[in-house]
Every structure is written in structure tokens, then in C-alpha cells.
Residue, then its C-alpha position, 0 to 999 in steps of 0.5 A: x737278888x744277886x747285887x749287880x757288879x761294880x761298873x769301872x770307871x776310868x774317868x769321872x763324870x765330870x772330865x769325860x768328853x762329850x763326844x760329837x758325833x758317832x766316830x768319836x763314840x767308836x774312837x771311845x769304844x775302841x778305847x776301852x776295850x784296849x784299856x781292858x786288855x792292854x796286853x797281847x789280848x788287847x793286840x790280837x782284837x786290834x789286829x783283828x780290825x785292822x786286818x779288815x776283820x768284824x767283831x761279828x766274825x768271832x762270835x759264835x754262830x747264833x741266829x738273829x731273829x728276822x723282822x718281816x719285811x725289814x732288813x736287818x743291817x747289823x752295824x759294821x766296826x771301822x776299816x784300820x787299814x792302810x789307806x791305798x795311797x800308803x801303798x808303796x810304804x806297806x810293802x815288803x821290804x825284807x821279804x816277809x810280809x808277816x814281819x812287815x805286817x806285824x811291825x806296821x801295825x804295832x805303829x799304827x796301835x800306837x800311834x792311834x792311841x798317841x793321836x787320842x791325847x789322853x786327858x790324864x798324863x798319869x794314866x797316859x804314861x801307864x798306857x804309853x808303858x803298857x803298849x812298849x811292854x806289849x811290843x816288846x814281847x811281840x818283837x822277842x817272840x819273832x827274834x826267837x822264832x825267826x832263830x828257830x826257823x834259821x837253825x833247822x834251815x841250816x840243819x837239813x842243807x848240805x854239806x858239799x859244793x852244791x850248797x847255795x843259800x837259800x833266799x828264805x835264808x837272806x831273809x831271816x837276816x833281813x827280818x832281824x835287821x828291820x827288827x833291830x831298827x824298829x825297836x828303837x821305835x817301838x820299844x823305847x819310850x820318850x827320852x822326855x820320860x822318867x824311865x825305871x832301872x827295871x825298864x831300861x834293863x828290859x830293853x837292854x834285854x831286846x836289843x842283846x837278844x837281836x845282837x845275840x841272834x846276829x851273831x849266832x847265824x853269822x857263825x852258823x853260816x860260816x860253820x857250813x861254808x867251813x863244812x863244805x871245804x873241809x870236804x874239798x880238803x878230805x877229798x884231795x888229802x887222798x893223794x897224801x904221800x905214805x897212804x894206801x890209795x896214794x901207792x895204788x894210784x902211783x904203781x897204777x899211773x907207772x904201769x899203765x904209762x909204758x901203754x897209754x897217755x895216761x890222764x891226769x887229774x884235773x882241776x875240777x875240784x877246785x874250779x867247782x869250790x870257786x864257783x861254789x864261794x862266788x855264787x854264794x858270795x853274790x846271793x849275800x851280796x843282792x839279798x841282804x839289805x844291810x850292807x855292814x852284816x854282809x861284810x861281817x860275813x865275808x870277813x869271818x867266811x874269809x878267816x875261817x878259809x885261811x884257817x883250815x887251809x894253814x891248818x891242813x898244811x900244818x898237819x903236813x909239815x914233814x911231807x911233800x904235796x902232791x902235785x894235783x894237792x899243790x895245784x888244786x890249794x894255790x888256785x882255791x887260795x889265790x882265787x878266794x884272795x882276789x874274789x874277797x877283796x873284790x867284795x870289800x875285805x879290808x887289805x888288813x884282813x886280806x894279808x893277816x898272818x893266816x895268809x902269810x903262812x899259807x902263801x909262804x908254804x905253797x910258794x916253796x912246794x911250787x918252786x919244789x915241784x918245779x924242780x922235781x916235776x917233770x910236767x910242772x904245774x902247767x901255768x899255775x902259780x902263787x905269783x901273778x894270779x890276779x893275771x889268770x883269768x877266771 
């Protein structure tokens, strides 16, 4: 005869509680199958239950024998669900209700194995340890994939004045935001605890991992912002004095002036690119929860647009603007300037030395062309633009 497995016994005979009544014997049950698997496999059976889920739903299919005559009531496991008065608590806040679900019942494993008051304090630290573990990796594998899921978001939007973030996006940045404050919850054990060097270590590692992302998705936005108006500066970098279109377009406008009131280029484009900043600066503005990201991003986006506009000037210091490139500049420059600062970007950051060159250079190709111009440039001007209306 095959001699019949050891039992494992985590407590002695004489230190186990003598439970009470039957829900203490499922509290016990319960225990033990997470004592078993205190790893992930411990935390799918447990969001299992709580998810309203039965044991009975994942055994396979096998048929019961029928008594006559008699019902056959098979026992039903504990609902761990959120009672209804928890209602308003349990829902969404950042817009994921799989994030919400997650971290919800993260807590509530925890706090249900805190609640049973082990009687061994060794074996409740392990426990303790093993459940921060188990956190942890769950909060890094929803770091990563949220990042994963930002990155293709990003790859398959456009590149011009049509770009608008999309909410999932805000999202994304809402969920690592709620991830960032749960870890400290979640992840980190008592201040009472004597804690490893390795531990702390591999905490430091979430909370590096969470900043990581942040900052990676704050540069991945501002790279598309820069994208769309690289193609607002490509577009008028056509009227560039010396180009073939340029020639065509003056010998054309010269000719057909002699017959007709040939119109002019207006300043659609630029009026295009400033609903494009502002519609996008109020999506950032109502969906994302934390205010601090939020003017992270606006002071990078505002940085990246002086650059590229100083450094499409400079590659045209030996050159006159034109004037539909003079006008169309100074009203995406003084436009973005006002509307920055009315979403909270310090003066400091306002006034660097990128701005400073940009404004000194568009003030003296406007009093250029006001000389040279026999139109001028109809009211716009780098002088008094917050008076301008729009």
C-alpha cells in the first residue's frame, strides 16, 4: 500500500482556535487555501470570490448523482463584495473601472487577512511580506501595460491640426496617477517593521518604474504637439524668399494684379493651430485629475513651441519674412503666450530667453515690413496683442 501523504500543519493542536460557528470555519478555509498559494494564484481564486464567483464555476462539468425526491442544495461560498452602502466609494474615479477593481480588491485581501489577527507574529509578517509582494508585481504588470497601451495610442494619432486627445488617453494618465498613491498603501509595509535592504530596494523599483512612465508619456505628448506644429511651420516655410514656389507665386500675384483684386493669404492657418493648442489645452485641463501632471505638461508643451519656432528663425537669419510668414508667427506666438499664462505657466517660464528671442526678431521684421509693405500687416502687431480679441 502507497503510504498516504504528509498533512501540513501550520498551527499546533494546541494553539489552533476552536471555531464558533460555521462563518468562522469558512474564515479558516478561506485562510488556508491563501496560505497554500500566497502568490498570484492565491489572488485570481480570491478575486474570484469577490467578483461574486463560486468555486462550483471552475470545476469541470461532472454530473452529480440525483437522490429522488430530494433537492440537492450544494453549499454556496461568501459574497466578498462591496456591501451597496460602499457604493459611491467603489466607483470609478480615473476612469478605468478595471484599475478601480483591481486596487479595490487588493485592499480588501489585505485588509481581510489583517482583520483575522494571526496568532503567530512570525508567520504574520511572512504573510504580511508575501501579500506586499503580490501587490506589487500586480501594480507593475498595470504600470507596464498601461504604458504599452499609451505608446500604440500615440503611434496611430495624427500628425496635423486635427489632433485632439482622445479621453482614454487622459486616462491612462489618470490610472498611473491612482497607481502612484495606492503604492504607498499597498506596497509598503509597516514603518513598525524591520524592513530588508532588498525589500526597500524593490519598492524604490515601483515607485521609479511609476515616475519613469510619467515622464516618458509627458515627452510622448509633447513630441506630437511639436509634430503638429513642425507642420504648420513647413507649410508657410513655402513663401521663403529665393524658393521656386515663392517666384511663381510673386511673377503670378504681379501678373494678375494689372486685371483683378487678387486675394490674399489669410490667416487661416494660424487661427487653425490656436483652436488646435486651446481645444486641447481644456481637454488636459477637465480630464486630468491631478493638477500638478497637468501643468508639467503645459510648461514642457510651451517650451517646445518657442524652440521650434526660434529655431525656424534662426535658420533664416540672412533673410527677410514674408509677410503672410510675419503675420501668421506673431499671432501663433502672442496667442500661445496669453493662452499659456491663462493655464497657469509661471512668468518665469513665460519670459525665458526662448521667448525673448523670438519676440525681438518678429518685432524688427514688423517694423521691416511696415516700412516696406505697401498694405502692412492689417492690425497685427507683437505690441498690445492681449488687447486683440480671440
Amino acid at each position: 500500500m502507497p503510504s498516504s501523504p504528509a498533512k501540513v500543519d501550520f498551527f499546533p493542536v494546541s494553539e489552533r482556535p476552536t471555531p464558533q460557528n460555521d462563518s468562522s470555519v469558512s474564515c479558516w478555509l478561506f485562510c488556508s487555501l491563501v496560505l497554500l498559494s500566497a502568490s498570484s494564484q492565491g489572488f485570481l481564486l480570491f478575486c474570484s470570490l469577490i467578483s461574486g464567483r463560486t468555486i462550483t464555476n471552475n470545476l469541470p462539468s461532472v454530473p452529480l448523482p440525483r437522490v429522488p425526491n430530494l433537492p440537492l442544495n450544494l453549499p454556496q461560498m461568501p459574497s466578498f463584495s462591496a456591501p451597496s452602502w460602499m457604493g459611491p466609494q467603489c466607483d470609478s474615479t480615473n476612469g478605468s473601472a478595471t484599475s478601480e477593481d483591481l486596487f479595490w480588491k487588493l485592499d480588501a485581501l489585505q485588509m481581510f487577512v489583517m482583520d483575522l489577527h494571526w496568532p503567530e507574529p512570525e508567520f504574520a509578517k511572512h504573510l504580511e511580506q508575501r501579500l506586499k509582494l503580490m501587490a506589487s508585481d500586480m501594480m507593475e504588470a498595470c504600470v507596464k501595460r498601461t504604458k504599452a497601451a499609451f505608446d500604440s495610442k500615440m503611434q496611430k494619432s495624427c500628425k496635423s491640426t486635427d489632433f485632439r486627445i482622445p479621453l482614454s488617453v487622459c486616462t491612462m494618465f489618470n490610472v498611473l496617477m491612482d497607481a502612484k498613491k495606492q503604492c504607498s498603501k499597498l506596497c509598503v509595509l509597516d514603518q513598525g517593521q524591520e524592513v530588508e535592504q532588498q525589500w526597500q530596494q524593490y519598492h524604490s523599483k515601483i515607485d521609479v518604474l511609476i515616475d519613469e512612465a510619467f515622464k516618458d508619456m509627458i515627452s510622448s505628448l509633447v513630441s506630437k504637439f511639436a509634430a503638429v506644429l513642425d507642420g504648420v511651420l513647413s507649410k508657410i516655410s513655402r513663401y521663403d524668399e529665393g524658393t521656386f514656389f515663392s517666384s511663381i507665386l510673386s511673377f503670378t500675384v504681379k501678373a494678375a494684379a494689372k486685371y483683378v483684386d487678387v486675394p490674399k493669404p489669410g490667416m487661416d492657418l494660424a487661427d487653425t493651430y490656436i483652436t488646435f493648442v486651446r481645444q486641447n489645452q481644456d481637454i488636459l485641463r477637465d480630464r486630468v485629475n491631478d493638477e500638478m501632471y497637468t501643468e508639467k505638461i503645459f510648461d514642457q508643451w510651451y517650451c517646445s513651441l518657442m524652440k521650434a519656432v526660434c529655431a525656424w528663425l534662426t535658420d533664416r537669419l540672412d533673410q527677410q519674412l514674408h509677410v503672410y510668414q510675419l503675420k501668421t508667427l506673431i499671432k501663433i506666438v502672442k496667442k500661445s503666450y496669453r493662452d499659456f499664462r491663462l493655464q497657469g505657466v509661471l512668468d518665469t517660464t513665460l519670459n525665458n530667453k526662448t521667448y525673448e528671442t523670438v519676440y525681438n526678431r518678429l518685432t524688427i521684421e514688423e517694423a521691416t515690413a511696415a516700412v516696406s509693405a505697401t498694405d502692412g500687416l492689417q492690425g497685427i502687431t507683437m505690441r498690445d496683442s492681449d488687447e486683440e480679441e480671440g
